[in-house]
C-alpha positions as protocol buffer text, in pm:
chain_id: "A"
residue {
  index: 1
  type: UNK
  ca { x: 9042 y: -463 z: -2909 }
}
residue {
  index: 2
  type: UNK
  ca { x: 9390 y: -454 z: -3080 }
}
residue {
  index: 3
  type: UNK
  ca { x: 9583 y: -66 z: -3008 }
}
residue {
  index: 4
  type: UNK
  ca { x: 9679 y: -88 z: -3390 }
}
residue {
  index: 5
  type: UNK
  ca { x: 9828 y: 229 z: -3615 }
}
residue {
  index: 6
  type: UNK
  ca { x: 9723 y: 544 z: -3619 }
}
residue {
  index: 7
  type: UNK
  ca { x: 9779 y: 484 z: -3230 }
}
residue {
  index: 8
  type: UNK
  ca { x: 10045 y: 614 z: -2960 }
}
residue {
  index: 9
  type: UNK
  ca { x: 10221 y: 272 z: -2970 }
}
residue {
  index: 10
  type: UNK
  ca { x: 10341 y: 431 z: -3343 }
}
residue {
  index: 11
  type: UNK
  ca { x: 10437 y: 746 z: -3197 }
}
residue {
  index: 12
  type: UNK
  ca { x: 10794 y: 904 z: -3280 }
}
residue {
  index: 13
  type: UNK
  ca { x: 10981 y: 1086 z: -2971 }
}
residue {
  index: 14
  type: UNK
  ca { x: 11183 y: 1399 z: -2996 }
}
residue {
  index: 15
  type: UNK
  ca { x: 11375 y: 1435 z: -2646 }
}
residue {
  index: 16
  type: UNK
  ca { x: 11449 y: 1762 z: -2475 }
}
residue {
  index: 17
  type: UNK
  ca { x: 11557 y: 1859 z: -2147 }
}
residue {
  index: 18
  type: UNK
  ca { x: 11210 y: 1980 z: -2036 }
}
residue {
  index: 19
  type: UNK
  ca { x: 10937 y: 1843 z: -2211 }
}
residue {
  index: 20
  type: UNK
  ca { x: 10946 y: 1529 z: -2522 }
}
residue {
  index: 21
  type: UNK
  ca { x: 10724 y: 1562 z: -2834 }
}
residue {
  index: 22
  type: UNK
  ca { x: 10549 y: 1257 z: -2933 }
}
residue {
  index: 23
  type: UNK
  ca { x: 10452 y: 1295 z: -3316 }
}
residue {
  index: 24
  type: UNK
  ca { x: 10209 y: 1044 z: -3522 }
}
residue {
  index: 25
  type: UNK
  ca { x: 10270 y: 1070 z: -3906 }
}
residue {
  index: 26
  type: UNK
  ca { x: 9967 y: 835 z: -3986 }
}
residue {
  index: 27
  type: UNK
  ca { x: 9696 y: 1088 z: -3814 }
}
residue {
  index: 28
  type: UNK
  ca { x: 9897 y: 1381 z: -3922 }
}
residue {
  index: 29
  type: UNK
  ca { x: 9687 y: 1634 z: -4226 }
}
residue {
  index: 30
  type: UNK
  ca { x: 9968 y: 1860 z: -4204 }
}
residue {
  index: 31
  type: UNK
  ca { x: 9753 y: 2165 z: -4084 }
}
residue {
  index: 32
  type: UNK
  ca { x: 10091 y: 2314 z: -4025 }
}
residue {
  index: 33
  type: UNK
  ca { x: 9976 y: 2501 z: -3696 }
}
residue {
  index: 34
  type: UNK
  ca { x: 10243 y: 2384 z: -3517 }
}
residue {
  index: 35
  type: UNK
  ca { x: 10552 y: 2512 z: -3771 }
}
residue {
  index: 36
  type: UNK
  ca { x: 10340 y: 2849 z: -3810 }
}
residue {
  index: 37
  type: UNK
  ca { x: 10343 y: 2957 z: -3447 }
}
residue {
  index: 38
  type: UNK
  ca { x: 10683 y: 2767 z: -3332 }
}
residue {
  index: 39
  type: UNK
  ca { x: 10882 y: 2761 z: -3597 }
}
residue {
  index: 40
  type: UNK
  ca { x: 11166 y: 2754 z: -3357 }
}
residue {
  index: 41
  type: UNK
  ca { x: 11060 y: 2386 z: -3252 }
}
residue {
  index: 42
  type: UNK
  ca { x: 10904 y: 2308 z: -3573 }
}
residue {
  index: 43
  type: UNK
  ca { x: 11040 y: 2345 z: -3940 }
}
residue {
  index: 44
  type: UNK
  ca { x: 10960 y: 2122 z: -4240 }
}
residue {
  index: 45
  type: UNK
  ca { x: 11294 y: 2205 z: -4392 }
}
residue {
  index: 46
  type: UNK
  ca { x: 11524 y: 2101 z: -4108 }
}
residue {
  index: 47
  type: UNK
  ca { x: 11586 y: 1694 z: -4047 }
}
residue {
  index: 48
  type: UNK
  ca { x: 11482 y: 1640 z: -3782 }
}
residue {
  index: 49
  type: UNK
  ca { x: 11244 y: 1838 z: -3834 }
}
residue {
  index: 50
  type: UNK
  ca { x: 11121 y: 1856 z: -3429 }
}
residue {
  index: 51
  type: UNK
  ca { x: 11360 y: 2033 z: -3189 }
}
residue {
  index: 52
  type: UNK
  ca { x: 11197 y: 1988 z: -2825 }
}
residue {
  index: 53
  type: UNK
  ca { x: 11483 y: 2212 z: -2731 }
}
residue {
  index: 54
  type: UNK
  ca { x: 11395 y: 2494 z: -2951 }
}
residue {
  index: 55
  type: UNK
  ca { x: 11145 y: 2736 z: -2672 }
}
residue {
  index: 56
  type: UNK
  ca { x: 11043 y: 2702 z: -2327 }
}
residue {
  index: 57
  type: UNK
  ca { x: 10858 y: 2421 z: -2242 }
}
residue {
  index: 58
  type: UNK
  ca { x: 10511 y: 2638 z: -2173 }
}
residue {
  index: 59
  type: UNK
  ca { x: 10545 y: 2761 z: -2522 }
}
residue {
  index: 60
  type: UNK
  ca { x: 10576 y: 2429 z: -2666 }
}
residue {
  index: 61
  type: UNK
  ca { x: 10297 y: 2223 z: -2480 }
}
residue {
  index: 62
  type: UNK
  ca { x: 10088 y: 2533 z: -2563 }
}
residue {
  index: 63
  type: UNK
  ca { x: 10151 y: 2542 z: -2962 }
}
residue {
  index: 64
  type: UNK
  ca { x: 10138 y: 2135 z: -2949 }
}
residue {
  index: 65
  type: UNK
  ca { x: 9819 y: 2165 z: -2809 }
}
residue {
  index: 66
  type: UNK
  ca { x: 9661 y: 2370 z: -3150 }
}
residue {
  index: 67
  type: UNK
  ca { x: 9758 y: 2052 z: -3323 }
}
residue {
  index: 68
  type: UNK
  ca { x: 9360 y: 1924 z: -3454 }
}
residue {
  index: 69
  type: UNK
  ca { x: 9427 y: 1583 z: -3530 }
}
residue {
  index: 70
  type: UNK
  ca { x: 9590 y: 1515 z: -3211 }
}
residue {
  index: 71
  type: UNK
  ca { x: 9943 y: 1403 z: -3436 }
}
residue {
  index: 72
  type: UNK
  ca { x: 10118 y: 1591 z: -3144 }
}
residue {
  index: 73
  type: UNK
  ca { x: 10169 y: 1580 z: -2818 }
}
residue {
  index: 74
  type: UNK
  ca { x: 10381 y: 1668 z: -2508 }
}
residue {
  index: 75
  type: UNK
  ca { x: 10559 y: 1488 z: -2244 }
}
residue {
  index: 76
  type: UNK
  ca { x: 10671 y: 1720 z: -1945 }
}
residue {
  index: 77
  type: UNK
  ca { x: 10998 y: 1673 z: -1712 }
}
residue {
  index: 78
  type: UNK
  ca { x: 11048 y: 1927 z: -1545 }
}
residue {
  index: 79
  type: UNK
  ca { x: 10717 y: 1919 z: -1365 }
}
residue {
  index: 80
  type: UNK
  ca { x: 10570 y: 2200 z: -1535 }
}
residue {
  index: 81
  type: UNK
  ca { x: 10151 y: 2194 z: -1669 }
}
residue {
  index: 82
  type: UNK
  ca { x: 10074 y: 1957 z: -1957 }
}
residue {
  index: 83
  type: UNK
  ca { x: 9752 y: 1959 z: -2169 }
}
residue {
  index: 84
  type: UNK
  ca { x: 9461 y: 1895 z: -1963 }
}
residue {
  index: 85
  type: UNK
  ca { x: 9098 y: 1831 z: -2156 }
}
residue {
  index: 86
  type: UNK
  ca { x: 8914 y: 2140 z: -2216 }
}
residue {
  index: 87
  type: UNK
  ca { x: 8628 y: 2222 z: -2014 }
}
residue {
  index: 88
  type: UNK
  ca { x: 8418 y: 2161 z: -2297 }
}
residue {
  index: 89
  type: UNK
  ca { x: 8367 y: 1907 z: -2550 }
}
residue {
  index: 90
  type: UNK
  ca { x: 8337 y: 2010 z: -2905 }
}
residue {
  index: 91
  type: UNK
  ca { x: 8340 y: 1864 z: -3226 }
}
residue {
  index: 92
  type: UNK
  ca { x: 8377 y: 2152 z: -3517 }
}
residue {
  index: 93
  type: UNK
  ca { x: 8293 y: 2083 z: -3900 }
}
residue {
  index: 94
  type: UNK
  ca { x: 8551 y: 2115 z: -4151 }
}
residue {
  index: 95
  type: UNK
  ca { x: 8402 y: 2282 z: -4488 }
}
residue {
  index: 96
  type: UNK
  ca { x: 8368 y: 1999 z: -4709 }
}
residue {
  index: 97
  type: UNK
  ca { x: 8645 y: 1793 z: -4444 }
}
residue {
  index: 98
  type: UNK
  ca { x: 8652 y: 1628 z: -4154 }
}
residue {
  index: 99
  type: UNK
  ca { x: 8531 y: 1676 z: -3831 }
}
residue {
  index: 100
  type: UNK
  ca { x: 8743 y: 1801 z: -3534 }
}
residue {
  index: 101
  type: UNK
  ca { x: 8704 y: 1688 z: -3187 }
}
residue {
  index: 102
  type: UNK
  ca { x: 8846 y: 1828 z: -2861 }
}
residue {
  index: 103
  type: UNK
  ca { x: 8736 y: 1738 z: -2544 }
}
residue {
  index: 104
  type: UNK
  ca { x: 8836 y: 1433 z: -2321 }
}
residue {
  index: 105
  type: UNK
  ca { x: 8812 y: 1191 z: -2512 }
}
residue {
  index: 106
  type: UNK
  ca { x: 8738 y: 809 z: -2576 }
}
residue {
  index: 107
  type: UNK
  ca { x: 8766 y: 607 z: -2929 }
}
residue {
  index: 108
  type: UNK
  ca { x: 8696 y: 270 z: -2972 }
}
residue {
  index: 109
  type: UNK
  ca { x: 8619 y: 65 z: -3237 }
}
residue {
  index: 110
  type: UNK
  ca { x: 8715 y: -275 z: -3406 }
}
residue {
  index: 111
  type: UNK
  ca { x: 9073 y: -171 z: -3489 }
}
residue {
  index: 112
  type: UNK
  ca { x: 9118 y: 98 z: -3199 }
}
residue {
  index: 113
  type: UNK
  ca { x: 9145 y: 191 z: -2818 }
}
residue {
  index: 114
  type: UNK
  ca { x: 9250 y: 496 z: -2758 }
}
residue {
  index: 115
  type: UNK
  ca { x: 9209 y: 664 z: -2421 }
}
residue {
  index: 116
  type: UNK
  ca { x: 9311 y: 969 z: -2299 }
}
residue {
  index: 117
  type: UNK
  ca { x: 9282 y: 1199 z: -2600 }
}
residue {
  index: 118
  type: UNK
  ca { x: 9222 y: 1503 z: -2614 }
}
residue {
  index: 119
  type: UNK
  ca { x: 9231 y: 1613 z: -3003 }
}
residue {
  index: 120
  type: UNK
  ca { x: 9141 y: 1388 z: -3305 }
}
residue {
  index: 121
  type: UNK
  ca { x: 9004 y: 1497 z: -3677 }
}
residue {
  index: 122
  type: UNK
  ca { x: 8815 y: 1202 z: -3815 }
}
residue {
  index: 123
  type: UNK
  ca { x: 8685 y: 1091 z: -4143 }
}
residue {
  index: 124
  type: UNK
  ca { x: 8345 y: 1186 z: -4260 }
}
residue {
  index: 125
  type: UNK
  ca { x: 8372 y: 1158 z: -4676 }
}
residue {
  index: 126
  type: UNK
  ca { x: 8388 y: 805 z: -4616 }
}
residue {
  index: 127
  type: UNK
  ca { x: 8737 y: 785 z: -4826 }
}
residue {
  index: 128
  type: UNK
  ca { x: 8992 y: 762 z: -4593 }
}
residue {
  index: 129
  type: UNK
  ca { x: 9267 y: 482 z: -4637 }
}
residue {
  index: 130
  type: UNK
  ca { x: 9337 y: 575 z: -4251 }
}
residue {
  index: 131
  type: UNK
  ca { x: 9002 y: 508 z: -4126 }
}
residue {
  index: 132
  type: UNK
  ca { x: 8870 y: 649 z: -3860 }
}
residue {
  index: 133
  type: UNK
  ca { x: 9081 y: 874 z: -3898 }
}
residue {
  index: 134
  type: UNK
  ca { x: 9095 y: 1144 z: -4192 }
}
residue {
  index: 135
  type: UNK
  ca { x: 9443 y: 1129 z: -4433 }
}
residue {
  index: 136
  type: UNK
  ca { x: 9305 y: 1442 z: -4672 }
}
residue {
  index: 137
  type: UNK
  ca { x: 9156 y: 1254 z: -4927 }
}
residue {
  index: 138
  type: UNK
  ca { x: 8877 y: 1436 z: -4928 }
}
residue {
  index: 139
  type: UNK
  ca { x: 9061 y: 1711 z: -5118 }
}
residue {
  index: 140
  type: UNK
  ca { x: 9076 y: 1471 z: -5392 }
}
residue {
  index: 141
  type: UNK
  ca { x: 8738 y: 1252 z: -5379 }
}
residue {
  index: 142
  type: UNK
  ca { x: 8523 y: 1599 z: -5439 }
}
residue {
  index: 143
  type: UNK
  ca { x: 8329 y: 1518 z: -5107 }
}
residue {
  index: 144
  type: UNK
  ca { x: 8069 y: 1819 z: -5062 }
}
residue {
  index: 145
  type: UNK
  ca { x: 7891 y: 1925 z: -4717 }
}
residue {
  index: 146
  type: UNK
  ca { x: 7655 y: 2227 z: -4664 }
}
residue {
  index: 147
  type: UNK
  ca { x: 7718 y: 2362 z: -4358 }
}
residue {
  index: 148
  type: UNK
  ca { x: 7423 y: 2377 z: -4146 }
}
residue {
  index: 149
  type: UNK
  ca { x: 7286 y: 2669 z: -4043 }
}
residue {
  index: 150
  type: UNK
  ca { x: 7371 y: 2783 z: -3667 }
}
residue {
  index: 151
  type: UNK
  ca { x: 7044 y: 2688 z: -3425 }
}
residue {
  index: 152
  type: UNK
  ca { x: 6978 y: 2812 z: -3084 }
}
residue {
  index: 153
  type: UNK
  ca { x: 7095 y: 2536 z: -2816 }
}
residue {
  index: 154
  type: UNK
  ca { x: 7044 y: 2477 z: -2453 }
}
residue {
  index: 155
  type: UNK
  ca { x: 7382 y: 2497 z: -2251 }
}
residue {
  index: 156
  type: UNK
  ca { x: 7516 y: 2195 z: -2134 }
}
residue {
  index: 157
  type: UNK
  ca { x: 7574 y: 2144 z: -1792 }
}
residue {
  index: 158
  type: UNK
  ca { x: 7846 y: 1995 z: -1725 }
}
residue {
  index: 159
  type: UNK
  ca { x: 7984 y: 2084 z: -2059 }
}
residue {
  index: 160
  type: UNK
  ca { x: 8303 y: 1852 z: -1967 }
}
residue {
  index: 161
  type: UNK
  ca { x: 8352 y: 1497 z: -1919 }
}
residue {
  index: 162
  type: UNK
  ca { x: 8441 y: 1190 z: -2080 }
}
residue {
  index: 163
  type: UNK
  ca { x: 8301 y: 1172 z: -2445 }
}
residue {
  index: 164
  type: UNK
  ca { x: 8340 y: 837 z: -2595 }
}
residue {
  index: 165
  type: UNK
  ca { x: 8374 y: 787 z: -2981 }
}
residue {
  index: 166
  type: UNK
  ca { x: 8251 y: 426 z: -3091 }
}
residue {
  index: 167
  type: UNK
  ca { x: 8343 y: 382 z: -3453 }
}
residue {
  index: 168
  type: UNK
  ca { x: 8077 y: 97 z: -3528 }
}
residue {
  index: 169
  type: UNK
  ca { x: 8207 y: -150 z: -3853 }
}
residue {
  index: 170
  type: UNK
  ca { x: 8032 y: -9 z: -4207 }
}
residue {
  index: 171
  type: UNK
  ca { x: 7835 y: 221 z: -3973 }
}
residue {
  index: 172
  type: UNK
  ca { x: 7845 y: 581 z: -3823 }
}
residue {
  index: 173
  type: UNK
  ca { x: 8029 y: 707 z: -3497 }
}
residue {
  index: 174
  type: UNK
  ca { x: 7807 y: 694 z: -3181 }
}
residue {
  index: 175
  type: UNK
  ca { x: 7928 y: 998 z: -2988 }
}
residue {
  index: 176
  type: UNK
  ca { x: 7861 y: 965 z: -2571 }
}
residue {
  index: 177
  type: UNK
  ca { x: 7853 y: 1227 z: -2375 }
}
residue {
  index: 178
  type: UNK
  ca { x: 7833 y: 1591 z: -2337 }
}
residue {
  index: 179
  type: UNK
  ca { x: 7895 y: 1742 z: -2668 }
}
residue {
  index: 180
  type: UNK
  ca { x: 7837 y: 2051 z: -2852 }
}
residue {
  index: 181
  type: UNK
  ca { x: 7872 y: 2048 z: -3199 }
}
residue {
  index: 182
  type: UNK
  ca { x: 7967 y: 2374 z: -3422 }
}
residue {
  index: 183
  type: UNK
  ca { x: 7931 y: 2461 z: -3804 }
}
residue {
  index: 184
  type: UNK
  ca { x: 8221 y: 2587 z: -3999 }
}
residue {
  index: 185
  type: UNK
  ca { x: 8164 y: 2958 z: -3884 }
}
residue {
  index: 186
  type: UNK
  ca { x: 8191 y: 2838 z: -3525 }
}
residue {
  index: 187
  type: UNK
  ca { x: 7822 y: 2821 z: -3452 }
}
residue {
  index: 188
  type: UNK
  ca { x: 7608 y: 2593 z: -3297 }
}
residue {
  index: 189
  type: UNK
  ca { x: 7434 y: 2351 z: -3442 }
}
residue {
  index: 190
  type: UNK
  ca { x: 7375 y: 2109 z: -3185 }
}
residue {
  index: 191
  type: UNK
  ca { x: 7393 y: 2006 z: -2771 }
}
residue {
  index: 192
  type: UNK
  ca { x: 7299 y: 1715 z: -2645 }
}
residue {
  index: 193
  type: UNK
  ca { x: 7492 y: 1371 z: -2475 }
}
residue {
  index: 194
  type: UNK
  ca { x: 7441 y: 1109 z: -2784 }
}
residue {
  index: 195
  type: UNK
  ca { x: 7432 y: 1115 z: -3154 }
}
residue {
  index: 196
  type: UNK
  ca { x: 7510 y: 958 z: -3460 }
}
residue {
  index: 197
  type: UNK
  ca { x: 7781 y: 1100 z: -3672 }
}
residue {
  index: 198
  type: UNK
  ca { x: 7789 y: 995 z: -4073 }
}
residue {
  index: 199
  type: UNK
  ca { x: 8131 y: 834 z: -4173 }
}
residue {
  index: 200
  type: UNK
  ca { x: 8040 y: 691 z: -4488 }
}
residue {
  index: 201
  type: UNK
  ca { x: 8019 y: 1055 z: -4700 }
}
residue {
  index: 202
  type: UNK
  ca { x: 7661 y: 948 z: -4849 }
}
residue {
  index: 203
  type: UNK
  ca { x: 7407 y: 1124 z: -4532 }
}
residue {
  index: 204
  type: UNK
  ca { x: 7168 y: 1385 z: -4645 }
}
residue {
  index: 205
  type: UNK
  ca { x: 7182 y: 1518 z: -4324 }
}
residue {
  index: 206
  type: UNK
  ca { x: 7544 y: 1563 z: -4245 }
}
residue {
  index: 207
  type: UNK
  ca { x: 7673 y: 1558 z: -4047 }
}
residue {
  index: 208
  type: UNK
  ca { x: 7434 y: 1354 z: -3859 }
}
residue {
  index: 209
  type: UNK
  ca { x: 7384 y: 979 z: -4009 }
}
residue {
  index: 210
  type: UNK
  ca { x: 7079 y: 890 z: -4178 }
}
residue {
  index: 211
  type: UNK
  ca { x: 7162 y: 532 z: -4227 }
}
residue {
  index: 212
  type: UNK
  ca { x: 7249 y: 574 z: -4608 }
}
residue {
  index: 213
  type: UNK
  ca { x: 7566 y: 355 z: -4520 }
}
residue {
  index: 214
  type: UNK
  ca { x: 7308 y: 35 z: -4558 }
}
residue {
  index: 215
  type: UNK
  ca { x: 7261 y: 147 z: -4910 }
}
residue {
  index: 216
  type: UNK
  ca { x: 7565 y: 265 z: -5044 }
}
residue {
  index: 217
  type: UNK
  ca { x: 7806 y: -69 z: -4976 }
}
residue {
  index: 218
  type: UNK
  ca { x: 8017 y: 157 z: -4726 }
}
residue {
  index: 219
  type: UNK
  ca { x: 8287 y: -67 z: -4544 }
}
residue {
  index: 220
  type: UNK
  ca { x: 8528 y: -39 z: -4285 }
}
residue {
  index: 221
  type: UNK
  ca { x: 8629 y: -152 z: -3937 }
}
């Protein structure tokens, strides 16, 4: 497998003293988390626009780590705590969007490796010209999801752990391990350690895949 772009080998680096931000433009969907609560260290306006100088190093690997598509991320040198994996895996719905994982992740695919991830929004309209990953064009293809209705769920134990992401060519993700998934409102909709995630935008039972993909002529790696 080739570590093509979106991937870290793409990354840009803004230096500081204590801690280096790493940003990726191609998985970026400008959420804008980052220049809302660190606007010190982040602002749109301002070329460059990253100042790893701007707060305390804490501060920064904390606000980095809101970042959903996992565009961000810090580099400590002075020793201090970076972002560790949560101590659950999630992966949240986006209303009529993407889908957000966090956890410790694992994607792999034709065009990708990626390892030791933590955050990563990927494509589920099926639209994307940065496949797997989403680039907002969903926002302009008029992709509609219901949002399924919050079930009850047996607790995983562990909830943590590797979860690995295999993006399978004109297919759905395969998602392996312990995973939890929630609806828009931040309910659960499903626990378990393997599914099948639609990526082609066509399922009628998002966002789980119901092998539409075979029908509707979706391609990609």
């Amino acid at each position: 497998m080739s570590d093509t772009p979106p991937a870290k080998s793409k990354d840009r680096r803004y230096e500081g003293e204590a801690v280096d931000i790493t940003y990726n433009l191609k998985r970026c969907i400008h959420a804008e988390s980052c220049i809302h609560n660190l606007s010190a260290v982040f602002d749109s306006k301002r070329r460059p626009w990253i100042d790893a100088n701007g707060a305390a190093a804490d501060e920064v690997t904390r606000v980095v780590a809101t970042c959903p598509s996992g565009a961000l991320h810090t580099e400590r040198k002075d020793g201090g705590v970076g972002e560790a994996p949560p101590a659950q895996n999630t992966i949240r719905l986006w209303q009529h969007g993407p889908v957000q994982f966090h956890g410790d992740l694992e994607i792999v695919g034709a065009a990708i490796d990626l390892h030791d991830e933590t955050r990563a929004t990927l494509c589920r309209c099926g639209a994307s010209h940065n496949k797997p990953f989403c680039d907002n064009t969903h926002k302009d293809s008029g992709f509609q999801a219901d949002d399924p209705a919050a079930v009850t769920v047996q607790p995983l134990d562990p909830a943590g752990g590797k979860l690995k992401i295999t993006v399978n060519p004109n297919g759905p993700l395969t998602v392996e391990g312990p995973l939890t998934i929630l609806n828009t409102a931040g309910e659960s909709i499903y626990s378990g350690t393997k599914t099948w995630l639609c990526r082609c935008g066509g399922s009628q039972k998002k966002p789980f895949c119901d092998s539409t993909h075979k029908k509707n002529g979706f391609q990609a790696e």
